[in-house]
N, C-alpha and C positions, 0 to 999 in steps of 0.2 A: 623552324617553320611550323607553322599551328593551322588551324581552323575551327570555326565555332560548330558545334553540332545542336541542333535544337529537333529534339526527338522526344514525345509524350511532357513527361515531366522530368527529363534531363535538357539542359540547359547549357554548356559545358566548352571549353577551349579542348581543343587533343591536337597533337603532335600529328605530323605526317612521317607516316612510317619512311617511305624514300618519295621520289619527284614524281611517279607512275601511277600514285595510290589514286584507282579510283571507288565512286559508287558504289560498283558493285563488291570493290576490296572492302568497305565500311556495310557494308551488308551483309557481306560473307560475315566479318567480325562481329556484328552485333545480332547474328544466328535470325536475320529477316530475308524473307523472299521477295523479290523485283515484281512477284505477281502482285506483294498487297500491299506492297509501300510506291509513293509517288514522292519523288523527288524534288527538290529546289534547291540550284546553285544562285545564291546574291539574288534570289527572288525569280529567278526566270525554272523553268520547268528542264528539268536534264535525264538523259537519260542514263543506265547504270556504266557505259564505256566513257563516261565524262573524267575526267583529270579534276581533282582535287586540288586547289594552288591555295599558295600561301596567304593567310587573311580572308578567306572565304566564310561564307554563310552558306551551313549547309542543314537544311530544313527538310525533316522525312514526315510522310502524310499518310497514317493508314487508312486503307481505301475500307471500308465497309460495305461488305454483300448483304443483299438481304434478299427473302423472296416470297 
């Protein structure tokens, strides 16, 4: 079971660790905070308790502060 990850300039298939993996488990791993990344599962906006399924599109969006 896989899903695509498409984050800055990775681009990539990855495995799901077990059937529970979510969000915020791919967040913890890739050492980013739910404050500055925004989410997309298959294109729709999720939040970091979403389940990860097999074949998915999962697209991370850093937010940009400015002031």
């Amino acid at each position: 079971m896989s899903f695509t990850l498409k984050y800055k300039n990775i681009d990539e298939e990855r495995q799901l660790p077990n059937e529970n993996y979510t969000i915020a488990d791919l967040l913890k791993e890739l050492g980013l905070s739910a404050q500055t990344i925004v989410s997309k599962q298959n294109g729709e906006l999720v939040i970091e308790d979403t389940v990860i399924k097999d074949d998915d599109d999962i697209q991370l969006v850093q937010i940009i502060y400015g002031g």
